[in-house]
C-alpha positions in Angstrom: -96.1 -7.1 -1.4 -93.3 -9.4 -1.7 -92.1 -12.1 0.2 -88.5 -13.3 1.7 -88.1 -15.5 4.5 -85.5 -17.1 6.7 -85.1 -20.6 5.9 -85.4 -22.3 9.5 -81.7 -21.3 10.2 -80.7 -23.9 7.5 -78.1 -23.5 5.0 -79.2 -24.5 1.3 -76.3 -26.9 -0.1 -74.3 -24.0 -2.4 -74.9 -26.5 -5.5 -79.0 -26.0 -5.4 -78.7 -21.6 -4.0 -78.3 -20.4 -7.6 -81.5 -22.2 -8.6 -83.7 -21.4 -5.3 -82.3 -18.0 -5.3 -83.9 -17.4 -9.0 -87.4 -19.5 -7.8 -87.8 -16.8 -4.8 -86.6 -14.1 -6.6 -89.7 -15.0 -9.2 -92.6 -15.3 -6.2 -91.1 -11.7 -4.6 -93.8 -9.2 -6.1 -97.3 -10.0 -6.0 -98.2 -7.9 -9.1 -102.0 -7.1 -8.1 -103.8 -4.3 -10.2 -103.4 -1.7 -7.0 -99.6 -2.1 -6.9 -99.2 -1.2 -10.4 -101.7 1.7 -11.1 -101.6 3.7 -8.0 -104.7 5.1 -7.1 -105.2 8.9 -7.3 -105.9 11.0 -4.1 -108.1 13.8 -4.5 -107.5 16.7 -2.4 -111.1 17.4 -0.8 -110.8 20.2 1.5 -112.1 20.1 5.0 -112.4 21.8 8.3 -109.2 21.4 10.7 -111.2 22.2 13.6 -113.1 19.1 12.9 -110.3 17.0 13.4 -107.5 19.0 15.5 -106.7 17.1 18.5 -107.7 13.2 17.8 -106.9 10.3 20.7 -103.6 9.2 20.2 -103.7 5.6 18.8 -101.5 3.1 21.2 -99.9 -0.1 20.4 -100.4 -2.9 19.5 -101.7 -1.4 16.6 -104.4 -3.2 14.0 -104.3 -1.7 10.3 -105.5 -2.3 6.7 -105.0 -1.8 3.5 -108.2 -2.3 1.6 -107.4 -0.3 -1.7 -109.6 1.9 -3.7 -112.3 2.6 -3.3 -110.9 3.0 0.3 -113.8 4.4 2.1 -116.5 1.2 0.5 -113.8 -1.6 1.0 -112.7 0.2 4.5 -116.3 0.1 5.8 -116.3 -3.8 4.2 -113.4 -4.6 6.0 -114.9 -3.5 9.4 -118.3 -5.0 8.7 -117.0 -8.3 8.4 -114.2 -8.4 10.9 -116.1 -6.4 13.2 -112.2 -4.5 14.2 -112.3 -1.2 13.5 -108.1 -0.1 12.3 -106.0 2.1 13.9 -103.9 2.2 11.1 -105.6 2.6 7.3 -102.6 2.3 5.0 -103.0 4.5 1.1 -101.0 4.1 -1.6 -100.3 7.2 -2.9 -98.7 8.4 -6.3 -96.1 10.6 -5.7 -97.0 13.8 -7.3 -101.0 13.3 -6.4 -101.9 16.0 -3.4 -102.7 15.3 0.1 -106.2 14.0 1.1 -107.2 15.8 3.7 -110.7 14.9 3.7 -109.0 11.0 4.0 -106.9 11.5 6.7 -109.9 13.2 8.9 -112.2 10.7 8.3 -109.8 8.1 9.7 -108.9 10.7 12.9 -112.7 10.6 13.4 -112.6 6.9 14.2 -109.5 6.6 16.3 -106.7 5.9 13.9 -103.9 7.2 11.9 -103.9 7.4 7.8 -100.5 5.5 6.3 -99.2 6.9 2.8 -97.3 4.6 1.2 -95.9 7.6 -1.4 -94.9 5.9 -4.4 -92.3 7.9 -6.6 -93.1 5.5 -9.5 -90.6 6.8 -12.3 -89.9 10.1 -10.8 -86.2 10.6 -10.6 -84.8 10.7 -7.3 -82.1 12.4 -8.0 -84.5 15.5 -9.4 -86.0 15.1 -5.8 -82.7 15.1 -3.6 -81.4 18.1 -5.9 -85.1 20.7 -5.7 -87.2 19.4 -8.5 -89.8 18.7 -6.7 -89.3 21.4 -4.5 -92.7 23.2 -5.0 -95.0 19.8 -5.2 -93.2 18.7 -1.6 -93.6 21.8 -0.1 -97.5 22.5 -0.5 -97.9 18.8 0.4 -96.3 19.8 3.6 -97.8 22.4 3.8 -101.5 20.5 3.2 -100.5 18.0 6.2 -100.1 20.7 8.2 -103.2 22.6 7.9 -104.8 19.5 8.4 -103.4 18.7 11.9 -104.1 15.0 11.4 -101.6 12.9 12.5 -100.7 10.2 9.6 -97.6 8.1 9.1 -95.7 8.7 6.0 -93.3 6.1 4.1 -91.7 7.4 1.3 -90.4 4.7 -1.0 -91.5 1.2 0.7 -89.2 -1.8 -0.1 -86.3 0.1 -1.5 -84.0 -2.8 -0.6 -86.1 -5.1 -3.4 -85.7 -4.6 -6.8 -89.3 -4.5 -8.0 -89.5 -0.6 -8.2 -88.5 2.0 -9.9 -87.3 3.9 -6.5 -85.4 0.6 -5.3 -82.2 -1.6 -6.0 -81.0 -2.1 -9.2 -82.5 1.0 -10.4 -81.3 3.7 -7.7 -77.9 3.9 -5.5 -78.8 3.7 -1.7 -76.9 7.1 -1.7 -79.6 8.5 -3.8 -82.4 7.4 -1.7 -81.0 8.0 1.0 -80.2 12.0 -0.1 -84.0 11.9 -1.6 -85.4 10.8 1.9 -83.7 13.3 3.8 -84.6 15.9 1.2 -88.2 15.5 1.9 -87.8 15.3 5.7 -85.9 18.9 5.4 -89.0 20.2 3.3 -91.7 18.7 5.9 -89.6 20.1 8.6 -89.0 23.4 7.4 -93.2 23.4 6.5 -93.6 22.3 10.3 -95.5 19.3 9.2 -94.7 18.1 12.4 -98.3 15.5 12.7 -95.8 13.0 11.0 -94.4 9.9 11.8 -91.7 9.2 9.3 -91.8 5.3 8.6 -89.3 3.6 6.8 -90.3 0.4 5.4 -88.3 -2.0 3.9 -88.7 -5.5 2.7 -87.6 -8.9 4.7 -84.2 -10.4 2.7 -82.3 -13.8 3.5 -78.8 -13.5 4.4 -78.0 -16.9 3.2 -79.4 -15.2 -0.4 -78.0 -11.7 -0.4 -75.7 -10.7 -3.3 -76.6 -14.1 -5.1 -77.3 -13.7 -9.2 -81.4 -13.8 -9.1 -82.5 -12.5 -5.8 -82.0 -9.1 -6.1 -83.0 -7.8 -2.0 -79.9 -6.2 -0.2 -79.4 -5.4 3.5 -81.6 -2.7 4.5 -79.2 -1.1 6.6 -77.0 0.1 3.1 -80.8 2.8 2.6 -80.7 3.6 6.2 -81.0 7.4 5.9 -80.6 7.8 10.0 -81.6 7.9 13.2 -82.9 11.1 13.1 -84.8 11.0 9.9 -86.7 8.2 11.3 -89.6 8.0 13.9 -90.1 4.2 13.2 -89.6 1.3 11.2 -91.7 -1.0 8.7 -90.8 -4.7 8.0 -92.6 -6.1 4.8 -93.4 -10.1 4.3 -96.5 -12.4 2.9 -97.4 -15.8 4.9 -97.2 -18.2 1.2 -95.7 -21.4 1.9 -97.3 -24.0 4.1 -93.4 -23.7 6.3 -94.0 -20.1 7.2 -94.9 -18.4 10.1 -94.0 -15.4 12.0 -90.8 -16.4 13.6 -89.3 -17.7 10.1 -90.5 -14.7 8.2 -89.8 -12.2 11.2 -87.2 -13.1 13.2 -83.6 -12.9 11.8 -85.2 -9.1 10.0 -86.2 -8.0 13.4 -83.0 -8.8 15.4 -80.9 -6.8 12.2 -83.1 -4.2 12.0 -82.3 -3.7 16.3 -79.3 -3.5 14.9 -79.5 -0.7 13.3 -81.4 1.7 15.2 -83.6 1.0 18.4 -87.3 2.2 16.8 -90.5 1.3 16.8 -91.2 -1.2 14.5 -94.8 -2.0 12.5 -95.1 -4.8 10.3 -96.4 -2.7 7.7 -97.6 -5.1 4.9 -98.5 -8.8 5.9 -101.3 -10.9 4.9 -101.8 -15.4 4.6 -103.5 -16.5 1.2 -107.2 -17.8 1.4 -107.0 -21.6 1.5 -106.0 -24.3 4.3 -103.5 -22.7 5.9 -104.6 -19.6 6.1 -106.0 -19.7 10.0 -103.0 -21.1 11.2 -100.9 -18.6 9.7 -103.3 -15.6 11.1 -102.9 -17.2 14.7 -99.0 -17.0 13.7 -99.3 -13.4 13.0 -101.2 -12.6 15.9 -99.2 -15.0 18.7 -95.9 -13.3 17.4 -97.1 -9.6 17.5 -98.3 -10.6 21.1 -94.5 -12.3 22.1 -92.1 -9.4 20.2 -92.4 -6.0 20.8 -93.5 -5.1 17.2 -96.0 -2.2 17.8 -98.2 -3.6 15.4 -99.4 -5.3 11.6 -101.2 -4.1 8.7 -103.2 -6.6 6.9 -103.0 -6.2 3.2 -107.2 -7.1 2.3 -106.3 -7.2 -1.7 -106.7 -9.3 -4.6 -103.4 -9.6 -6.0 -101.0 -12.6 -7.3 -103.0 -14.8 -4.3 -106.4 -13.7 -2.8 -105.2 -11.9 1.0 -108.5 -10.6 1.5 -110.8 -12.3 4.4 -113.6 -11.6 3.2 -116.0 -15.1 2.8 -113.6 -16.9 4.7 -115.2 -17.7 8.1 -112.7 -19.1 9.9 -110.0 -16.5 9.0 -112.4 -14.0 9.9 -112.7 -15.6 13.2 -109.2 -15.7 13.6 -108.2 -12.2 12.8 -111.2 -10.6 15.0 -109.6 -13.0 18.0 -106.2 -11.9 17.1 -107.2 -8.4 17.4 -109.1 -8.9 20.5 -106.2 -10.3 22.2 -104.1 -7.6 21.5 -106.9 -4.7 22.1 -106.6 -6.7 26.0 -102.8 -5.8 26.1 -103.4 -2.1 25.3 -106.0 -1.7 27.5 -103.5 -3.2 30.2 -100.8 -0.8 29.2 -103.4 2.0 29.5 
């Protein structure tokens, strides 16, 4: 829920970086109710038979994050825009169980539950080293039984400072040796209806390692090819300059870089007000150009109002953005 960008390819004069270093560090985390007090997952038990076996959901890939009450503001979402997502992103305390009963209503319509699992002041170092050994392992265990395929990100934007899980507060080395930890516990579970996404926030080489900005490379919390099924970028269309090529771009050749996976825009969104059509045809032309799998649009109220709900034009927009790219999956079929 933060936003970086790459300046147009232009270098700031060094005399004015220390001050617009400490401006963007300021506008990085959009502080809305949802990112700050998780909300709680209830573990509702339900019949695997109901959903073993769901279609497969194929890129380009539409998602949402609505917040809670998910199911109410999930069916609001779908009402309005008339797109029903293939991705429904949760975010998800770490130590809260599984919903089961979440996950299977999503299967039911044709798409995948996210988990954004948030290990908000839980030591990672008690998780790479077994002390939370027994809460992984029946959460495992709960995915399992399930046999919904969801997408799990452990730790989103670890390369931004505005978490307890991420820089400043936690060594790469640690996260790193926490992620792999959990992989090893879903693997040895055979939780194997997961797609392991690792998410990280966009950051501006012309700004990394400066006093203020606080967002490192996100190849130093790479945890490796192996522990990774595909990657998640993270940026917000705020400024009337950005669009998907600056905020995109440079991230997306690096992150080629570092490993050849899929990768999902996994939190996006443009502000209600003027611009905010223009920068949803942005989103929309660029996911149709690259060969980003997909977006999730975060539909909150948070430091600016992302949601498109009673915006007509955006609305417009986004069901035409989504309609061009349900033509290029059904050509792929």
């Amino acid at each position: 829920m933060k936003i970086g960008r790459v300046l147009g390819g232009t270098v700031v004069a060094l005399l004015i970086i220390p001050v617009i270093a400490a401006v963007v560090a300021v506008r990085l985390h959009d502080p809305s109710p949802s990112s700050r007090s998780l909300p709680q997952a209830h573990h509702v038990a339900t019949s695997s038979a109901a959903c073993a076996r769901p279609a497969p959901i194929r890129p380009p890939l539409i998602g949402v994050a609505t917040g809670p009450p998910m199911g109410r503001n999930l069916a609001r979402f779908t009402r309005i825009t008339k797109v029903q997502p293939q991705i429904v992103a949760e975010y998800l305390q770490f130590g809260d169980r599984y919903n089961s009963a979440m996950a299977c209503q999503i299967a039911r319509a044709r798409g995948e539950l996210l988990i954004q699992w948030d290990p908000t002041g839980v030591s990672l170092q008690k998780i790479a080293t077994g002390g939370w050994d027994r809460y992984i392992a029946r959460f495992a265990r709960d995915v399992r039984v399930a046999r919904v395929p969801i997408v799990l990100s452990f730790g989103h934007e670890m390369n931004g400072f505005w978490y307890s899980w991420g820089n400043r507060h936690v060594s790469p080395r640690t996260f790193i040796a926490a992620w792999r930890h959990v992989y090893r516990l879903f693997a040895t579970a055979g939780a194997s209806n997961v797609t392991w996404c690792w998410d990280v926030n966009v950051w501006l080489p012309a700004f990394a390692g400066k006093a203020g900005y606080g967002i490192t490379s996100a190849r130093r919390w790479w945890p490796g090819a192996r522990y990774v099924q595909w990657i998640g970028l993270d940026s917000y269309f705020e400024t009337p300059s950005d669009t998907f090529h600056s905020l995109f771009a440079y991230n997306l050749r690096a992150l080629h870089r570092i490993a050849h996976k899929p990768v999902l825009i996994a939190e996006t969104a443009a502000a209600q007000g003027p611009l905010q059509v223009r920068q949803i045809r942005s989103l929309f032309s660029g996911l149709r150009r690259t060969k980003v799998i997909g977006a999730v649009w975060f539909d909150k109220i948070g430091r600016e109002n992302w949601q498109l709900e009673g915006q007509p034009a955006a609305i417009a927009a986004f069901r035409a953005g989504a309609g061009s790219l349900a033509l290029i999956r059904e050509d792929r079929a």
